[in-house]
C-alpha positions as CSV (number, residue, x, y, z in Angstrom):
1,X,6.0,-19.5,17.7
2,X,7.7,-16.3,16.7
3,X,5.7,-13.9,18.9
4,X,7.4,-11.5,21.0
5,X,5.4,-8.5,21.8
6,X,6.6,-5.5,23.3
7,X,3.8,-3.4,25.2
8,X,6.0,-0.6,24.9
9,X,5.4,-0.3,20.9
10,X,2.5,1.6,19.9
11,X,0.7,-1.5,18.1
12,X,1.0,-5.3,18.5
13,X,0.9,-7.4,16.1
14,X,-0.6,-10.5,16.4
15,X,-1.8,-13.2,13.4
16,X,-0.6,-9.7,11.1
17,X,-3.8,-7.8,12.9
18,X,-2.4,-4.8,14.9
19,X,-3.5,-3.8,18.1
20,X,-3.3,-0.9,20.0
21,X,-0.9,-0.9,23.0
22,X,-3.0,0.5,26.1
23,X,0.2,2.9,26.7
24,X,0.3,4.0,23.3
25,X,0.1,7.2,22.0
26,X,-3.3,8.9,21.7
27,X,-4.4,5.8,23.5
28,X,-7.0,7.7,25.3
29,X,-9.2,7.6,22.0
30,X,-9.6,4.0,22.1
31,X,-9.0,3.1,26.1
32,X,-10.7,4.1,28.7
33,X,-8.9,3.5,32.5
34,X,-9.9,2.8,35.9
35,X,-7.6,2.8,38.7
36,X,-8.4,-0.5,40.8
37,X,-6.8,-0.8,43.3
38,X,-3.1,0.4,44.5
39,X,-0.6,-2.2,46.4
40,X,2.6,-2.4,47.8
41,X,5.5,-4.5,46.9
42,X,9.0,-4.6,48.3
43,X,10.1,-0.5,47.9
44,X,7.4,0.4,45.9
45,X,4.0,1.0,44.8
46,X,2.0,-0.7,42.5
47,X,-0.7,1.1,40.7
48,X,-3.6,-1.8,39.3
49,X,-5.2,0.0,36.1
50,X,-8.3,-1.4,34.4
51,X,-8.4,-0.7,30.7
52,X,-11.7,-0.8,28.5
53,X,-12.3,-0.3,25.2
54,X,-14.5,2.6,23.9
55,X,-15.9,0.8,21.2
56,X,-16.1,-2.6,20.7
57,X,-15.0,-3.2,17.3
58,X,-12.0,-1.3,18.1
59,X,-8.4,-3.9,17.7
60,X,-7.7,-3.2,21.5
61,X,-7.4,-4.8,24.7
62,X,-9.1,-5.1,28.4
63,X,-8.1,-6.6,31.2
64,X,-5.2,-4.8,34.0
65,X,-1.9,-3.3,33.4
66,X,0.2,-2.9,36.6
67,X,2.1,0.2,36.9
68,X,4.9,0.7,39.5
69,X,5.0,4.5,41.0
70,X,8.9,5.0,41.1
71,X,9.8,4.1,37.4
72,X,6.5,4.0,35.7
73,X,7.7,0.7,34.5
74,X,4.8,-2.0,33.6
75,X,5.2,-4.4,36.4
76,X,3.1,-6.9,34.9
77,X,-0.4,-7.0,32.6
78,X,-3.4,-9.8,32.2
79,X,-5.2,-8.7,29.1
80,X,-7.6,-10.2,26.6
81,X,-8.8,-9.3,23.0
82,X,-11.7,-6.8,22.7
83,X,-15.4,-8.3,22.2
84,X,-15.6,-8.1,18.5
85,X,-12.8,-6.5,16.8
86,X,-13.7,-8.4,13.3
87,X,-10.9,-11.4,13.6
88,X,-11.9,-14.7,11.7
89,X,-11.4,-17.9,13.5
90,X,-10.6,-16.3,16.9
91,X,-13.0,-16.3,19.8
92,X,-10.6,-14.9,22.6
93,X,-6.8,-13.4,22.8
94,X,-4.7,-13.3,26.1
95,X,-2.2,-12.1,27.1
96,X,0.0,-12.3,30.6
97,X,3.4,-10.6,30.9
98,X,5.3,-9.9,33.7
99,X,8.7,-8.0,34.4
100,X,11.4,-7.6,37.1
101,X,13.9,-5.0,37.7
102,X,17.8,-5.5,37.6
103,X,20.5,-3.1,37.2
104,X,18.1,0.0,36.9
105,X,16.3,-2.3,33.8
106,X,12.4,-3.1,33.4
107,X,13.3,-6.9,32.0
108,X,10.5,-9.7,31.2
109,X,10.4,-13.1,33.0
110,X,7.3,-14.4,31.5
111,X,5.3,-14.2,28.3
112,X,2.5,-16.0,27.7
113,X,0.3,-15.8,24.7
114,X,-2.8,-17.5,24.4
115,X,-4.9,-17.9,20.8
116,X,-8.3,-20.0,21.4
117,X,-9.3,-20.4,17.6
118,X,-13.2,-20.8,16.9
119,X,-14.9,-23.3,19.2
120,X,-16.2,-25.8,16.7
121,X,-17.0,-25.7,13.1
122,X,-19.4,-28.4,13.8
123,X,-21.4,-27.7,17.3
124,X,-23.0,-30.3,19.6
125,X,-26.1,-30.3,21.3
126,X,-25.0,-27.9,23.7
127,X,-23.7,-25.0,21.1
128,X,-19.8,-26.2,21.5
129,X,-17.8,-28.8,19.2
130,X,-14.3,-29.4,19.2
131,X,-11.9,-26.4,19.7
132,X,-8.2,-25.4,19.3
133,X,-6.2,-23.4,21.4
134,X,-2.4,-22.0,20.4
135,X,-0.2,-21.0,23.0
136,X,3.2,-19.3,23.5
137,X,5.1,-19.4,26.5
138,X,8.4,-18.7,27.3
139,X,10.1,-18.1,30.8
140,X,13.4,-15.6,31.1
141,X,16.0,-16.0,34.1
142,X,19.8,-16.1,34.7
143,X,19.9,-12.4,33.0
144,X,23.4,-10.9,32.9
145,X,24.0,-7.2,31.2
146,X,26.6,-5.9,30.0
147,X,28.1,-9.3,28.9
148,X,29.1,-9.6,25.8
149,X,28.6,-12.7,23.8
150,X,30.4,-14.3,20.2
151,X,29.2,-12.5,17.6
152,X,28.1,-16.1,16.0
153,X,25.5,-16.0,18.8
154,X,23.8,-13.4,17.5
155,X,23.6,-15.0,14.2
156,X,21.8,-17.6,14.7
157,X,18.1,-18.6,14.0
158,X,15.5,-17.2,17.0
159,X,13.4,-20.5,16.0
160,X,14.5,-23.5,14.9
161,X,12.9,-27.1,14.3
162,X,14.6,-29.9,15.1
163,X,15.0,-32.5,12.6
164,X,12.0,-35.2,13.6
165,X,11.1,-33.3,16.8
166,X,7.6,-32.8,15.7
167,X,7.3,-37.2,15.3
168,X,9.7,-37.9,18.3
169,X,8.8,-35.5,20.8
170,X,10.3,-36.1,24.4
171,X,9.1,-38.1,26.6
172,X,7.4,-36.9,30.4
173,X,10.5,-37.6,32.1
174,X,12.8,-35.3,30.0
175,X,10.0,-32.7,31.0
176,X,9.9,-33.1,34.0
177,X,13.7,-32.3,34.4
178,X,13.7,-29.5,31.8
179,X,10.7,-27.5,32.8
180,X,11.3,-24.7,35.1
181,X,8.1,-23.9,35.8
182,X,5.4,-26.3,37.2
183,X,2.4,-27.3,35.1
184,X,-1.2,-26.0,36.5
185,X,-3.8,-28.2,36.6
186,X,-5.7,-27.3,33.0
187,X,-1.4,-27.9,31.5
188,X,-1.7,-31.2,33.0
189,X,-5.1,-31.9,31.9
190,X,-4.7,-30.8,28.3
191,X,-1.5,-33.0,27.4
192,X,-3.3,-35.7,29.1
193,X,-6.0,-35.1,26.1
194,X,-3.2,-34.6,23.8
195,X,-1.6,-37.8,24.6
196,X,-4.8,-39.7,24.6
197,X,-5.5,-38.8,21.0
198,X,-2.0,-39.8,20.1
199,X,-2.4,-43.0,21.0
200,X,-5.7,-43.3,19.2
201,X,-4.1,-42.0,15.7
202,X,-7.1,-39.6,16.0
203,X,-4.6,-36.8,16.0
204,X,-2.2,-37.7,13.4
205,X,-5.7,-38.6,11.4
206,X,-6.9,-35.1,12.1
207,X,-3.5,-33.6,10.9
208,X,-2.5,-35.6,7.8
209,X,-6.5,-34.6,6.6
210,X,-5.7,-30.9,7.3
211,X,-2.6,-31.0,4.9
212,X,-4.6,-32.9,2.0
213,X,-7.1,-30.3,2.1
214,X,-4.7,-26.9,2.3
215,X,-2.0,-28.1,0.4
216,X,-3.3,-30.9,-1.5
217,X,-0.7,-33.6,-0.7
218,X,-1.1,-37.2,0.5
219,X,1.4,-37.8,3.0
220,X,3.1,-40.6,2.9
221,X,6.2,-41.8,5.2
222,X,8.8,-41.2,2.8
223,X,7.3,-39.2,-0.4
224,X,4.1,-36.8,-0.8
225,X,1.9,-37.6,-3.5
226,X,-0.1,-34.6,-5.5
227,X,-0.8,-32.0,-5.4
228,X,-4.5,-33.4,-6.3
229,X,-5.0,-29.2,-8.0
230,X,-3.4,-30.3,-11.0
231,X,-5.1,-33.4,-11.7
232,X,-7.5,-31.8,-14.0
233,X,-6.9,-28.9,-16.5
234,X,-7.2,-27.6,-19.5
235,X,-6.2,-25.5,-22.3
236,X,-6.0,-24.6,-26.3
237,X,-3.2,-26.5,-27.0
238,X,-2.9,-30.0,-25.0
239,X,-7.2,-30.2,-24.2
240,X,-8.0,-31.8,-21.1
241,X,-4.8,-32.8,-18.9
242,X,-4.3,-34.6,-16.7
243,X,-1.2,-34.1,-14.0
244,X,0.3,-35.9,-10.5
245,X,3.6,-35.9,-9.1
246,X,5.8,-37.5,-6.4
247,X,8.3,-35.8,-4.4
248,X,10.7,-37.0,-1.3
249,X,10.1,-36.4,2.0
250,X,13.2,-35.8,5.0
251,X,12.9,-38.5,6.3
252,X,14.1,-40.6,3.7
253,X,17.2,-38.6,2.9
254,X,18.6,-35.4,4.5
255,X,20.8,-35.1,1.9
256,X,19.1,-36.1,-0.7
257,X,16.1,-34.7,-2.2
258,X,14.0,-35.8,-5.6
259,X,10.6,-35.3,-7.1
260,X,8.4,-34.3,-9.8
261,X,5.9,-34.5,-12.3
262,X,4.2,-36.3,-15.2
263,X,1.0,-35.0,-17.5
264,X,0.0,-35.9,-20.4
265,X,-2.3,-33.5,-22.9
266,X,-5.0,-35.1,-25.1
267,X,-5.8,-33.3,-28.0
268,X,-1.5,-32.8,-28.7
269,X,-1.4,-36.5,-27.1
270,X,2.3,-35.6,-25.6
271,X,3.1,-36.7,-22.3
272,X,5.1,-33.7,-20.5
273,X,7.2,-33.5,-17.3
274,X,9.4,-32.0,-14.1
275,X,11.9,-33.3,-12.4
276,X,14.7,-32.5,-10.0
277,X,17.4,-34.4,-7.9
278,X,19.2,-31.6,-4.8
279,X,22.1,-32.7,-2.9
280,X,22.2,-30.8,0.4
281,X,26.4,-30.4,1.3
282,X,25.0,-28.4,4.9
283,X,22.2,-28.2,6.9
284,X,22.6,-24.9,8.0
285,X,23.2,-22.4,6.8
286,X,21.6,-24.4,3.9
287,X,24.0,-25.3,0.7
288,X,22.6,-27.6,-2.0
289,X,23.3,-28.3,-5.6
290,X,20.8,-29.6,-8.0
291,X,19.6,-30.1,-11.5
292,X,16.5,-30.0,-13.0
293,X,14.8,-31.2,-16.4
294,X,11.9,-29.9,-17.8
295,X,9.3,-30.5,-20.7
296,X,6.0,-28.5,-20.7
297,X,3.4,-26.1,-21.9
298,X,3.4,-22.4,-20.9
299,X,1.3,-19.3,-21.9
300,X,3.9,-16.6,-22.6
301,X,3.7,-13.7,-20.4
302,X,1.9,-15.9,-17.5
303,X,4.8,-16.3,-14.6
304,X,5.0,-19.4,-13.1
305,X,1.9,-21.2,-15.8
306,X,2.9,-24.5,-14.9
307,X,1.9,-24.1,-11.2
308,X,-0.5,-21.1,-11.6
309,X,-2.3,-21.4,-14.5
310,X,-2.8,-24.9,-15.2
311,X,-4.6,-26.4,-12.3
312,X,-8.6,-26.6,-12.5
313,X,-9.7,-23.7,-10.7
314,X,-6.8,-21.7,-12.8
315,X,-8.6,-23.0,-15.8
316,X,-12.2,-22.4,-15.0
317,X,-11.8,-18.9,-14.1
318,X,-10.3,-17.9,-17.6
319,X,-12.0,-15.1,-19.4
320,X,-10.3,-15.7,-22.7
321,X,-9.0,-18.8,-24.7
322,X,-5.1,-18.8,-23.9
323,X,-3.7,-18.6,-27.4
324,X,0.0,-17.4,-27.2
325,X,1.0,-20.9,-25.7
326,X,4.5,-22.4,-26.3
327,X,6.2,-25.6,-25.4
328,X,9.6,-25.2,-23.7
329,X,12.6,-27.7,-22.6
330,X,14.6,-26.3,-19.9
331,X,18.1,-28.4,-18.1
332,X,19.1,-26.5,-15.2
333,X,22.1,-26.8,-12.9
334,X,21.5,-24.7,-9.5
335,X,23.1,-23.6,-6.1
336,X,20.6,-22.5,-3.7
337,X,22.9,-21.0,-0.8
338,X,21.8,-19.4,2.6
339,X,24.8,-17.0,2.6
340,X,24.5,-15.2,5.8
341,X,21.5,-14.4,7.8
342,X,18.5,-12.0,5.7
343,X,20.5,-13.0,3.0
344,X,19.9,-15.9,0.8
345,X,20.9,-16.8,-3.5
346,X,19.6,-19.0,-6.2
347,X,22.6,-19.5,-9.0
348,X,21.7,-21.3,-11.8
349,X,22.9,-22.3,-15.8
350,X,20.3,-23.1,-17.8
351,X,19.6,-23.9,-21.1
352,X,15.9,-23.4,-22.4
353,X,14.3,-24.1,-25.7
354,X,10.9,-22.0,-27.3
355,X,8.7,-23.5,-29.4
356,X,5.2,-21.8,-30.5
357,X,2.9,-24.0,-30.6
358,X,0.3,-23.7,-33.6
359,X,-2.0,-21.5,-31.7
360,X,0.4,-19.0,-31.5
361,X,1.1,-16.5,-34.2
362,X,5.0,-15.5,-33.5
363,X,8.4,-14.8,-35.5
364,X,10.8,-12.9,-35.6
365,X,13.3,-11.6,-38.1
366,X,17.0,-11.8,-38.0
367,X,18.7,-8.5,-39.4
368,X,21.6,-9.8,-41.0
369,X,19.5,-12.5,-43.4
370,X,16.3,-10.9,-43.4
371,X,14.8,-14.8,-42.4
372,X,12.2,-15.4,-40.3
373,X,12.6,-17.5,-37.5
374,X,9.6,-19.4,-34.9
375,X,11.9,-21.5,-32.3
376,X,15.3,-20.4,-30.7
377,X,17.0,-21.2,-27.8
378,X,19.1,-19.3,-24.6
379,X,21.8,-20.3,-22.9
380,X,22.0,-18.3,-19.4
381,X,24.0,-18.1,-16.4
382,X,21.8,-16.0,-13.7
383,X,21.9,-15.0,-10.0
384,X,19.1,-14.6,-7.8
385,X,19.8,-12.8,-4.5
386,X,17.0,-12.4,-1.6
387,X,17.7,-9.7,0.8
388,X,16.3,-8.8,3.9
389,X,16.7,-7.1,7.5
390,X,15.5,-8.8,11.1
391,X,13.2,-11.0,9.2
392,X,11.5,-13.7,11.5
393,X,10.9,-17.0,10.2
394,X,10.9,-20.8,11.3
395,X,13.8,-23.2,10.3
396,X,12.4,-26.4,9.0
397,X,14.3,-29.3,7.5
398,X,16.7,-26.8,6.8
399,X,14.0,-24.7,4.6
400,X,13.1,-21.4,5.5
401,X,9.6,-20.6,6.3
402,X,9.6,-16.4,6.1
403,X,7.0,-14.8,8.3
404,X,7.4,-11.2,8.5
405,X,9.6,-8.5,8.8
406,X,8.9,-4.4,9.7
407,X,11.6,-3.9,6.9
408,X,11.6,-3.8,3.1
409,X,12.6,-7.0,1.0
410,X,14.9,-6.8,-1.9
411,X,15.2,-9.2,-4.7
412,X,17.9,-8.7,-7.0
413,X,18.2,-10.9,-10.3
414,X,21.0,-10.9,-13.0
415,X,21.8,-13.1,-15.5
416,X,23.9,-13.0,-18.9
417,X,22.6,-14.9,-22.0
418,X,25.5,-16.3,-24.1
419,X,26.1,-17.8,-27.9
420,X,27.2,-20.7,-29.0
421,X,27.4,-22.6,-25.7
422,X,25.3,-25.5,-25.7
423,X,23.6,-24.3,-29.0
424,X,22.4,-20.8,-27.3
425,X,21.2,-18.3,-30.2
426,X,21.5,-14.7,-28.4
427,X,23.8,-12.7,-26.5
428,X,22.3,-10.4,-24.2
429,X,22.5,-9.0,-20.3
430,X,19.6,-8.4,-17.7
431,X,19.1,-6.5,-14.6
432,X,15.9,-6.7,-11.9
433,X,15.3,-4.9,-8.7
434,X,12.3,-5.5,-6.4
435,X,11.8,-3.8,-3.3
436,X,8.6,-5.2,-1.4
437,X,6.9,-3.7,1.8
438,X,3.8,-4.2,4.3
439,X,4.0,-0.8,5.7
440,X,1.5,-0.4,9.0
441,X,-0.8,2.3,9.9
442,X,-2.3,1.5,13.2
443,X,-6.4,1.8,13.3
444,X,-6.1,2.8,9.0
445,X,-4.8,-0.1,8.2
446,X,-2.0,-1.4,5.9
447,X,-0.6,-1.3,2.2
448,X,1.2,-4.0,0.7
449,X,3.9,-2.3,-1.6
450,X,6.3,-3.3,-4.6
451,X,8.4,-1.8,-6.8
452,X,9.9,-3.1,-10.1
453,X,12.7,-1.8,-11.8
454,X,15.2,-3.4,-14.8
455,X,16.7,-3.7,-17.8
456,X,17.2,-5.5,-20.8
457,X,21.0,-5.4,-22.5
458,X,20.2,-7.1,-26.2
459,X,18.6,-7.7,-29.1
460,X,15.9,-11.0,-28.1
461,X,12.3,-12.3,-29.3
462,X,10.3,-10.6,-26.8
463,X,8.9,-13.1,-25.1
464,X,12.1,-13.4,-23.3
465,X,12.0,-9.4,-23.0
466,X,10.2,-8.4,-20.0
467,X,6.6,-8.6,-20.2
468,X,4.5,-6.8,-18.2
469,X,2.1,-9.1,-16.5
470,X,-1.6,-9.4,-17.6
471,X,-4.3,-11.2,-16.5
472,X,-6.9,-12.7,-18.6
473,X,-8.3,-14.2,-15.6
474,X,-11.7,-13.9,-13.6
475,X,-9.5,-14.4,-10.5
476,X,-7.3,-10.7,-8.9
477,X,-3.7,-10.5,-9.5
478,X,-2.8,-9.0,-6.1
479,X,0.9,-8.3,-8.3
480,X,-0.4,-7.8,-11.7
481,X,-2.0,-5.7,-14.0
482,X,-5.7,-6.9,-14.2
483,X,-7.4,-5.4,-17.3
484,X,-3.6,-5.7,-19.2
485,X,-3.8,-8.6,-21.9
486,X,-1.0,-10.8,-21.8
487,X,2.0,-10.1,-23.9
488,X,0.2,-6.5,-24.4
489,X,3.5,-4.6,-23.4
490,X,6.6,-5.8,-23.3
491,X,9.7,-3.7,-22.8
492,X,13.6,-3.6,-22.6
493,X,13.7,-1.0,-19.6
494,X,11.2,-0.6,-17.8
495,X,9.6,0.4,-14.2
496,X,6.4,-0.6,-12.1
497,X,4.6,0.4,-8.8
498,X,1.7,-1.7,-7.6
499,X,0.1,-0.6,-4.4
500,X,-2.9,-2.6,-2.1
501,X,-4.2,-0.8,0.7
502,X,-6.2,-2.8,3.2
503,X,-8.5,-0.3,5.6
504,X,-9.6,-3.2,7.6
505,X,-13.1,-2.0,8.3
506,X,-12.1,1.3,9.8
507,X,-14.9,3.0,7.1
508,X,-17.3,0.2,7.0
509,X,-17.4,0.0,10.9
510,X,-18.6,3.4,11.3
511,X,-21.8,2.3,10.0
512,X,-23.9,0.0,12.8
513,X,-26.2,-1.4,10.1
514,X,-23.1,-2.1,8.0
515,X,-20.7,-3.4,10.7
516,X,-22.8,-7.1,11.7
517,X,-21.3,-7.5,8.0
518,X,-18.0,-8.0,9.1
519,X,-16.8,-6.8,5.8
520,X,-13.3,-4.6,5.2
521,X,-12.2,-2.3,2.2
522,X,-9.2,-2.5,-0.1
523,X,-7.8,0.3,-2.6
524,X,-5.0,-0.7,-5.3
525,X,-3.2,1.2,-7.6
526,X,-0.6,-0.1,-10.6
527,X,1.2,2.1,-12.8
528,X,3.8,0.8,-15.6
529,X,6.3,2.7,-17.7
530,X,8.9,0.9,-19.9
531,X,10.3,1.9,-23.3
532,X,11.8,-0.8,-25.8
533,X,14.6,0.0,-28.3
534,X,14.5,0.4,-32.1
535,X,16.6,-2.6,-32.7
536,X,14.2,-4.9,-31.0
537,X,11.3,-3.3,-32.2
538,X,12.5,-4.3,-36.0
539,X,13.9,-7.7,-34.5
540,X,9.9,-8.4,-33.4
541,X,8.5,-6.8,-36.6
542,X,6.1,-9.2,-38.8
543,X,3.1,-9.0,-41.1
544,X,0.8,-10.4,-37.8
545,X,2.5,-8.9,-35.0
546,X,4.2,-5.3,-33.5
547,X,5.1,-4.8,-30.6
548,X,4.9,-2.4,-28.2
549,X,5.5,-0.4,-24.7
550,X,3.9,2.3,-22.5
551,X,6.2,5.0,-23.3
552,X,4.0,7.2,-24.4
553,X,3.0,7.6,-20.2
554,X,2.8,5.1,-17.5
555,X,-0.1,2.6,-17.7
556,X,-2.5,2.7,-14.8
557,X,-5.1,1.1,-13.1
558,X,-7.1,1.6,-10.0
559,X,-9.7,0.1,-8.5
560,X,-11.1,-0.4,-4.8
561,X,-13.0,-3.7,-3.3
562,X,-14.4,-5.3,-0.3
563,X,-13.2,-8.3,1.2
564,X,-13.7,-10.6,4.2
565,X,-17.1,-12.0,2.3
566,X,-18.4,-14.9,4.0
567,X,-14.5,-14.6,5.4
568,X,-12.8,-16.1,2.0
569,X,-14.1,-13.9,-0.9
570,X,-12.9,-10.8,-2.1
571,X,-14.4,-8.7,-5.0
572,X,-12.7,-6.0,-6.5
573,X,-13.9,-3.5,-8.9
574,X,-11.3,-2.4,-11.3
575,X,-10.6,0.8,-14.2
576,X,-8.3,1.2,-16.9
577,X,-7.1,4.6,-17.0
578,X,-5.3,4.8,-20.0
579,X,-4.4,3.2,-23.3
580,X,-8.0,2.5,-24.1
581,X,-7.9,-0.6,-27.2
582,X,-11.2,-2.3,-28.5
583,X,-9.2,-6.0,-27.1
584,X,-9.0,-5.3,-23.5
585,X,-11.5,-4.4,-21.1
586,X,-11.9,-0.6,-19.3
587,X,-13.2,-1.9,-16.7
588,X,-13.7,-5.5,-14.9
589,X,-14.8,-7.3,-11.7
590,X,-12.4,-9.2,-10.0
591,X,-12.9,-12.3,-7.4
592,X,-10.4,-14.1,-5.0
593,X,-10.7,-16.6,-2.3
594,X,-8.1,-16.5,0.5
595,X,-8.8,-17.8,4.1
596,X,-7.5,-15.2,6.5
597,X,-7.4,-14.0,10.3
């Protein structure tokens, strides 16, 4: 929906593949060109260029480009994907654009994008099943340069939802009005299939059985039941549990949102839970308030455990027994505020309580007393600020759903810990930067890049230090550090780089016996540094436990895989470089499953 290529840019992106623009530079390596024919229209002449790729595993393009003489503008282009440029899920890629001149400019009037996905997962007796095709159009008139509009104009979404439009929908009248240009005959006859399996519920069927499967939610008119993930678990502390939530839907309230969780652990035979209740003040920009309770289990150092790690596939792919596992309360009062457009905060005051629970070997020792102490409590006020630059994305229900941007994303976090409000135990101050990037590079590829900086102002048990994070999992971090235990290094200032480089094929497809494979190559990189002070090394000082931090020199892993098995699997081979301990693995092989173009 968010498409808008330029022909004029070296690459195109498309589904996040890039393809090389047929008027690119050093094109001539991967095109080659036949002149056609050559045609007048009104003062000038129109070159028709053929284009053909040189290989055909190559991301490129064939089809014509028309050149006019006296500018050497791009009049207008029909092309279509290469044969077999190693795409999951997509048979064929067109795309038609055509241009005008006014006032000495080379402006669009038409774009049309055409996706037709894999024709059939289940064929018929003549090789074809049922297909899907995505399309794009968009027509341009009633230019006028040099006009300046409000600057709120510019600020405003470039694609935006309307509330219910996807269940309303106009009607062929509206249409019919609105439409400036024509529908062709397949137009017509496609809607008239579209319509057909409206009225049979086969579509809505269809669509309400694709959600249950990718996101694992029963649809229901007012509330979503699941997700059906986190039915099963298990761990070393609760056994087998069992999980299921409810959560309101837009169409019961606009302004009013609620939802969450109940599970219950068998062996500890508590029942935990989540819930929430959001008051939305504005649609857009988007200003809620909302509070939040919440009793659960957790393994320290594991971000996010309650929606990552405890779900059945999260369990059976655990190398190690989690031991370090604690039960928390948290109350929570947020603001989650779209202040201006890239830029968007989460404010919250919380209140959270730790509690080890008996597989968990942890104290610490207050200075003053010299007592030992197992559960403690925080009070914190915190700020969560998401920052980015020409970032496209799709406005639903008033949500944000991000989709890419050629610029880096910031994330900036502070918060301030303080005593003796609502019964909080420690004083302290914290500080996180992240800066994230997809940084393209044409026929080599891409790297996905973040870096991680902070600081820790305080004397805390450190789990609520930074810890660096592990994985004691079968499954690849694509963040993390994979052959790091958990709550191996923690730190009170600290620094990390992770690095994934995807070559998509460009080594694999030099190979003919290798390239039927369809398979593509991946190279990743971490490195950690962080150093923790002497106060809360003592503060974290027992008879069973010490802390500790790469100081000494930055951790570091690297490791390089092939993905693209089977199209969902990836494996990944991955070193330790450094801090070699008889508890944690030198080396490891790494899976993860991920459908992808």
């Amino acid at each position: 929906m968010v498409i808008n290529l330029n022909v004029y840019e070296n690459y195109l992106v498309i589904l996040e593949k890039q393809f090389m623009s047929p008027i690119a530079e050093g094109a001539f390596s991967n095109y080659d060109y036949f002149i056609k024919y050559i045609q007048a229209e009104d003062q000038d002449t129109v070159w028709g260029i053929e284009i053909f790729p040189r290989r055909p595993y190559d991301k490129v393009f064939k089809g014509i480009i028309y050149i006019d003489n006296k500018d050497w503008a791009v009049n207008r282009l029909d092309i279509s994907m290469n044969d077999n440029p190693n795409i999951n899920f997509i048979e064929d890629i067109r795309i038609r654009q055509n241009f005008f001149k006014q006032d000495s400019f080379w402006i669009p009037s038409l774009m049309d994008i055409e996706l037709n996905f894999i024709n059939g997962l289940v064929k018929g007796k003549n090789g074809k099943g049922p297909g899907l095709i995505g399309r794009v159009s968009s027509y341009r008139y009633d230019y006028k340069i040099g006009v300046p509009r409000n600057p709120v104009f510019y600020k405003q979404e470039a694609v935006e939802i309307e509330q219910g439009a996807g269940r309303l929908g106009k009607d062929t009248a509206f249409w019919n009005k609105n439409r400036i240009i024509p529908l062709d005959r397949s137009e017509q006859l496609g809607y008239a299939l579209v319509d057909s399996l409206k009225s049979r519920g086969f579509l809505d069927f269809y669509i309400k059985t694709i959600r249950l499967v990718t996101f694992g939610v029963k649809e229901f008119k007012y509330f979503d039941l699941g997700p059906y993930f986190y039915i099963l678990g298990f761990n070393q502390v609760e056994g087998p549990r069992t999980r299921i939530g409810l959560y309101s839907r837009s169409e019961l309230s606009k302004y009013i949102y609620a939802g969450g969780h109940v599970a219950y652990g068998t062996w500890d035979q508590r029942y935990k839970y989540s819930s929430y209740l959001k008051f939305r003040l504005n649609q857009k920009p988007k200003f809620e308030l909302g509070l939040s309770r919440t009793y659960e289990v957790e393994q320290a150092g594991f971000y996010d455990f309650i929606n990552n790690g405890s779900s059945l596939l999260a369990t059976s792919l655990r190398r190690v027994p989690f031991l370090q596992l604690n039960y928390f309360t948290e109350n929570k009062l947020f603001i989650n505020w779209d202040m201006a457009r890239g830029i968007s905060a989460n404010v919250y005051l919380r209140t959270k309580l730790f509690q080890p629970a008996h597989t968990f070997d942890f104290a610490f020792q207050y200075p003053e007393t010299g007592l030992f102490g197992r559960n403690y409590n925080i009070t914190e006020a915190g700020a969560n600020f998401r920052i980015s630059f020409k970032e496209k994305y799709i406005m639903r229900d008033g949500n944000k759903v991000y989709i890419s941007t050629p610029y880096p994303i910031f994330q900036l976090f502070m918060a301030y810990g303080r005593p003796g409000l609502f019964n909080g135990d420690f004083e302290y101050r914290k500080f996180n930067l992240n800066i994230s990037d997809k940084v393209r590079m044409g026929r080599f590829g891409f790297s996905n890049v973040s870096v991680n900086v902070g600081k820790v102002w305080g004397t805390l048990p450190y789990p609520s230090l930074y810890v660096f994070q592990g994985n004691q999992t079968w499954g690849f971090d694509a963040k993390g550090f994979n052959l790091m235990n958990y709550l191996e290094f923690v730190a009170d200032e600290y620094a990390t780089l992770s690095l994934n480089h995807h070559l998509e094929g460009w080594i694999w497809n030099k190979f003919p016996a290798l390239r039927k494979l369809k398979f593509k190559e991946v190279i990743t990189a971490r490195f950690a540094y962080g150093r923790i002070n002497e106060k809360n090394q003592k503060f974290n000082l027992s008879d069973t436990q010490r802390v500790q931090s790469p100081s000494q020199e930055p951790y570091m892993e690297a490791g390089m895989g092939i993905e693209n098995i089977l199209k969902v699997l990836r494996i990944d081979a991955v070193w330790r470089l450094n801090y070699h301990v008889p508890t944690a693995d030198n080396f490891g092989i790494r899976f993860y499953l991920a459908l992808q173009f």
